[in-house]
PATIMI-772052 format. One record per atom (N, C-alpha, C): residue in three letters; atom name; x, y, z negated. Coordinates in steps of 0.2 Angstrom, whole numbers. Example, Ala and Ser with C-alpha at 12.3 -4.5 7.8 and 13.67 -1.06 7.14 Angstrom:
REM PATIMI-772052
('ALA'; 'N'; (66; -28; -39));
('ALA'; 'CA'; (62; -22; -39));
('ALA'; 'C'; (66; -16; -39));
('SER'; 'N'; (64; -11; -35));
('SER'; 'CA'; (68; -5; -36));
('SER'; 'C'; (64; 0; -39));
This chain:
REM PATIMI-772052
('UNK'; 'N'; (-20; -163; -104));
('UNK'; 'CA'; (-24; -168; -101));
('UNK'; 'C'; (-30; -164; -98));
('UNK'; 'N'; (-31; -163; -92));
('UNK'; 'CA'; (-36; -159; -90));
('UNK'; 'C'; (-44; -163; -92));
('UNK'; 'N'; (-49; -158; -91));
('UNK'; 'CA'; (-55; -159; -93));
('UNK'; 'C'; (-61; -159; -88));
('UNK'; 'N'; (-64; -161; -83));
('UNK'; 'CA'; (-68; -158; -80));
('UNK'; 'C'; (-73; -154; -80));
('UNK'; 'N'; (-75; -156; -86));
('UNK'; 'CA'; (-81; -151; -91));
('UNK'; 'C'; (-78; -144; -91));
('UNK'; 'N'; (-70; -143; -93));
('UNK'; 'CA'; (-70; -137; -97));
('UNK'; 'C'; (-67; -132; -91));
('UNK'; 'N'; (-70; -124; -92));
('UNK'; 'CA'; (-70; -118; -87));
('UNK'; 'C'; (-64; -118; -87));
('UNK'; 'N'; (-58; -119; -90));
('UNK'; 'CA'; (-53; -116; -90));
('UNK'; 'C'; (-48; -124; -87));
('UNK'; 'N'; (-43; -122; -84));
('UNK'; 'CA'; (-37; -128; -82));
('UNK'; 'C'; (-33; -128; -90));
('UNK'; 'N'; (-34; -132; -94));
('UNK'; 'CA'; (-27; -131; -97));
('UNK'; 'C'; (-18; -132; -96));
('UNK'; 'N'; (-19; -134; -90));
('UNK'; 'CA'; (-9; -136; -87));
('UNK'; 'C'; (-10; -125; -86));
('UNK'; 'N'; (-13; -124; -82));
('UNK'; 'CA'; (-13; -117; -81));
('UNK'; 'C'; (-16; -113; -86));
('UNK'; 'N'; (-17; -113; -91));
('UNK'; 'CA'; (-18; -108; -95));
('UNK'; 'C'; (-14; -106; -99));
('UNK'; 'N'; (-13; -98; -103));
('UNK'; 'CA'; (-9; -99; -106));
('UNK'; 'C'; (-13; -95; -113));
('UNK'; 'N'; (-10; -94; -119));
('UNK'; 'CA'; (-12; -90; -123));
('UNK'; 'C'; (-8; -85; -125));
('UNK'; 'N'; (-11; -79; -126));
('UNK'; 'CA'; (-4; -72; -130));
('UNK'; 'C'; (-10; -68; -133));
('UNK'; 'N'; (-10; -71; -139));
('UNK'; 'CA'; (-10; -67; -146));
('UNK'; 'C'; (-13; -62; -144));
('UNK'; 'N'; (-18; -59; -147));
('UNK'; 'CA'; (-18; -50; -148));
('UNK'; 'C'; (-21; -47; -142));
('UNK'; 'N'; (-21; -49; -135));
('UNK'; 'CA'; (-22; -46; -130));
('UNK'; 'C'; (-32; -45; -129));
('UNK'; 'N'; (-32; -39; -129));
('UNK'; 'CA'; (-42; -38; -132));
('UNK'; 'C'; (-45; -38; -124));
('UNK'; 'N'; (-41; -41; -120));
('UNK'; 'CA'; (-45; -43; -113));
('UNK'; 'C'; (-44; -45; -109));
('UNK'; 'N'; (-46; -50; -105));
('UNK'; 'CA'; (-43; -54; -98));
('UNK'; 'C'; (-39; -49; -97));
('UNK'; 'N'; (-35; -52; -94));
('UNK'; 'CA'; (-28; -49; -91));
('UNK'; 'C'; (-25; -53; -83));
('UNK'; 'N'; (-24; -51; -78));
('UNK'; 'CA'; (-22; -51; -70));
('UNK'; 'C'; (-15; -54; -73));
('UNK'; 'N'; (-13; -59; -69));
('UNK'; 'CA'; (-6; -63; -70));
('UNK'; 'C'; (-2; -58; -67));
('UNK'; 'N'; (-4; -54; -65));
('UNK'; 'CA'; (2; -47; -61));
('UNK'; 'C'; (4; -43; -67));
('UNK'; 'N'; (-2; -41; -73));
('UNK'; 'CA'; (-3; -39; -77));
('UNK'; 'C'; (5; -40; -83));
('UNK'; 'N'; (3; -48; -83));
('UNK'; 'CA'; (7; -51; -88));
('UNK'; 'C'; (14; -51; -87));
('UNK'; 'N'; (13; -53; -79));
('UNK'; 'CA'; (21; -52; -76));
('UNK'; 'C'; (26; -45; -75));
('UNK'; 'N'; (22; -40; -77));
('UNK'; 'CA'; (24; -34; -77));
('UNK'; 'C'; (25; -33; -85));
('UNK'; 'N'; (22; -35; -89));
('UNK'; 'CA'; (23; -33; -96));
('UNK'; 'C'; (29; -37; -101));
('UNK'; 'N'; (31; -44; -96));
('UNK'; 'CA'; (33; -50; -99));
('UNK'; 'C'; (42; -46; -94));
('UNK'; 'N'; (43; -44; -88));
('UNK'; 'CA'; (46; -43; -87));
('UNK'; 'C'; (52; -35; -93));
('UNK'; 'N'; (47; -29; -94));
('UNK'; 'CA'; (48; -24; -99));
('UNK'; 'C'; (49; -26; -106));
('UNK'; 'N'; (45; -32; -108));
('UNK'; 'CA'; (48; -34; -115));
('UNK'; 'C'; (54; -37; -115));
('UNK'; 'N'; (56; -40; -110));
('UNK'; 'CA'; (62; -45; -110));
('UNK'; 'C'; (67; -40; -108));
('UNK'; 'N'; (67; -35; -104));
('UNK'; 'CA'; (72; -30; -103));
('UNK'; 'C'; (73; -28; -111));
('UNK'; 'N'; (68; -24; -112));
('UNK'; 'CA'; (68; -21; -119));
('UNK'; 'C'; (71; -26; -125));
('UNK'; 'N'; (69; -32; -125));
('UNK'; 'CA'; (73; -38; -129));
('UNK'; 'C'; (81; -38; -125));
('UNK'; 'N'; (83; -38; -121));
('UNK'; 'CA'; (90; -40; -119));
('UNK'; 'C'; (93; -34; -122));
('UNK'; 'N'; (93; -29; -120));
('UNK'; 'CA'; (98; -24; -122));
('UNK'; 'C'; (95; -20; -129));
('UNK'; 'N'; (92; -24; -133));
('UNK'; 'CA'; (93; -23; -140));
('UNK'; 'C'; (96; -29; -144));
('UNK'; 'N'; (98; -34; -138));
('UNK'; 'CA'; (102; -39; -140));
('UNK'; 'C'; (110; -35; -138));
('UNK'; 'N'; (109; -34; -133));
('UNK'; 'CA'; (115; -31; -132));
('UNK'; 'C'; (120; -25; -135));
('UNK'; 'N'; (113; -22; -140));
('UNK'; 'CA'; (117; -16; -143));
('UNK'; 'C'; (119; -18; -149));
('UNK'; 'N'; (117; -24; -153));
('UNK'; 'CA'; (118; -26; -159));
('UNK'; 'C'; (124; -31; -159));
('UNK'; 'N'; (125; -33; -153));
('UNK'; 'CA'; (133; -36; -153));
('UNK'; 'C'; (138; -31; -153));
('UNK'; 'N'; (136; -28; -151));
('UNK'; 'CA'; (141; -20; -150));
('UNK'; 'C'; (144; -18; -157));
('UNK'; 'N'; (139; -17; -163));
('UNK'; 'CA'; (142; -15; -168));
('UNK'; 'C'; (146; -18; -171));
């Protein structure tokens, strides 16, 4: 439910843990794409065995 008081949109906001400072959503879509590779194919290795 948005706020008009509040700086921030919450429909657009998102949160991720840990991150120690504003981040560029090119940022995240670069980093979000590299985990999800790096998760697919250590999913892919452990069926293998």
């Amino acid at each position: 439910m948005p706020r008009p008081s509040s700086f921030l949109d919450p429909r657009r906001t998102i949160f991720i843990g840990g991150v120690p400072r504003p981040r560029k959503a090119s940022e995240l879509a670069l980093f979000s794409e590299v985990f999800m590779a790096q998760f697919a194919m250590q999913a892919l290795m452990s069926t293998q065995k």
